[in-house]
C-alpha positions in Angstrom: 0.0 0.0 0.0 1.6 3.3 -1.0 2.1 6.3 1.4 -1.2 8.8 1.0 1.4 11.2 2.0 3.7 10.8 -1.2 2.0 13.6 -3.4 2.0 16.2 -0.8 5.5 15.2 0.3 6.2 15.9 -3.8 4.2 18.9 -3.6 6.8 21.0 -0.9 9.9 19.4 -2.4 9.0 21.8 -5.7 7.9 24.6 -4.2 11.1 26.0 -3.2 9.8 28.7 -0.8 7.9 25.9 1.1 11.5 24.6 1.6 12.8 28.1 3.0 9.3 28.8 5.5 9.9 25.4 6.9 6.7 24.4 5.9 5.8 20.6 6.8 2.5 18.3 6.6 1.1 16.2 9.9 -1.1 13.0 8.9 -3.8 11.7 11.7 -5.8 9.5 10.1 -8.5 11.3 7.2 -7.1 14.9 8.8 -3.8 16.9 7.3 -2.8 19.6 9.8 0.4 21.9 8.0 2.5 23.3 10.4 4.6 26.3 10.0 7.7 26.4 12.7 8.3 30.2 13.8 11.7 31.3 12.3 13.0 34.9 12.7 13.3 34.8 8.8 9.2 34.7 8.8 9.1 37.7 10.8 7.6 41.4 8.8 7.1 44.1 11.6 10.1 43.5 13.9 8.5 45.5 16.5 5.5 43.3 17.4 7.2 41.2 16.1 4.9 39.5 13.6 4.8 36.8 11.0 5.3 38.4 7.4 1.4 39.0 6.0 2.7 37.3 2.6 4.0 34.3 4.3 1.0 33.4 5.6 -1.0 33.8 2.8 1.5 31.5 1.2 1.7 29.3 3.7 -2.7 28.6 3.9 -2.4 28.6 0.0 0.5 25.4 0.2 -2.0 24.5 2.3 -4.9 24.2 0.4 -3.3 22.9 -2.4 -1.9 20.1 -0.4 -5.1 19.2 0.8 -6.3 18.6 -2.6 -3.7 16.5 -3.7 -4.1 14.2 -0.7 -7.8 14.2 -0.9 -9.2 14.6 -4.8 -6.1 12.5 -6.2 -5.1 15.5 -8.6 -3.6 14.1 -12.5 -1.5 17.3 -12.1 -1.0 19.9 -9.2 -4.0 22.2 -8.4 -3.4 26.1 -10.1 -4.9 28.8 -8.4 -7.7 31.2 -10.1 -7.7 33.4 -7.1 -7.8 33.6 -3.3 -8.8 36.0 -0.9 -6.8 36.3 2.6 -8.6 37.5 5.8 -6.1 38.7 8.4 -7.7 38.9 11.8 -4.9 38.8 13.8 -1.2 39.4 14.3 0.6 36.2 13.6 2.8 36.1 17.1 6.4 34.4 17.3 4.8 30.9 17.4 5.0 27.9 15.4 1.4 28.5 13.1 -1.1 25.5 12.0 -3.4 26.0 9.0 -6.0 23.1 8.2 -8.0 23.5 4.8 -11.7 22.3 4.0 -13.0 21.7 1.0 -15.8 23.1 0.0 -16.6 21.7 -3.4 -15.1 19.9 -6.3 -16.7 20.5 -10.1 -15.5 19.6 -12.8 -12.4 22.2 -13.3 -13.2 23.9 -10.0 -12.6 23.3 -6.5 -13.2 25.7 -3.2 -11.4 25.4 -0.5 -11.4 27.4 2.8 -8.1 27.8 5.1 -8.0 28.8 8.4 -4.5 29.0 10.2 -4.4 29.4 14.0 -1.9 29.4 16.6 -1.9 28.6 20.3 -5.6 27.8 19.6 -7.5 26.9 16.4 -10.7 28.4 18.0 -8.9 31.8 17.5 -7.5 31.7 14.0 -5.2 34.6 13.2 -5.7 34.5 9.4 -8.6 32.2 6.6 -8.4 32.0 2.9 -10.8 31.4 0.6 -9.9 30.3 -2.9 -10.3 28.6 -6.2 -8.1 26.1 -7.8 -8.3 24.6 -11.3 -8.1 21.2 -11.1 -7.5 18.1 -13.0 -9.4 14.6 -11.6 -7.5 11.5 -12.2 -9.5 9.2 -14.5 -11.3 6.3 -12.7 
């Protein structure tokens, strides 16, 4: 039986920025949870200090797309039409978890909703809301 992890594994090793945030996937049994260990390098306002805006909209769009390769069984990786970030609060110097739902699949189109979250995922510091073009596998 092959690893249901494999294509999202795959995903980050080409997505070089993925490689530089730090960016890895936790499995627990039908759930992906991404996780995003606090660097300095991550940090945008030095005075809070915060979490760069841009890398966490990066980081709930790796997201997303990781959780459709795991779940839809993608021919080819998911390409975003659009997305649109909701930052509600300052990203602290913590390690940040982002899991993503899907809302539906179509034919072409998929909708998927991200919220990331900190020390808890009842108060999530940022959600995105975005469409991906996607290719089904036959079968």
């Amino acid at each position: 039986m092959s690893d249901p992890s494999e294509p999202v594994g795959a995903l980050l090793a080409r997505i070089p920025y993925a490689q530089f945030l730090g960016v890895k996937i936790e499995l627990a049994g039908d759930e992906m949870t991404a996780v995003l260990p606090f660097g300095m390098h991550l940090v945008g306002n030095p005075t809070l200090p915060a979490i760069h805006g841009g890398v966490l909209g990066a980081f709930m769009e790796m997201t997303a797309l990781a959780q459709l390769l795991l779940t839809e069984g993608q021919a080819r990786q998911p390409r975003v039409i659009d997305v649109s970030i909701e930052y509600l609060r300052s990203g602290r110097p913590l390690t940040t978890y982002a899991r993503a739902e899907i809302k539906k699949v179509g034919r072409r189109i998929a909708n998927v909703h991200v919220e990331a979250w900190q020390d808890r995922r009842a108060a999530p510091i940022a959600a995105l809301r975005g469409h991906f073009l996607v290719t089904p596998t036959e079968g």
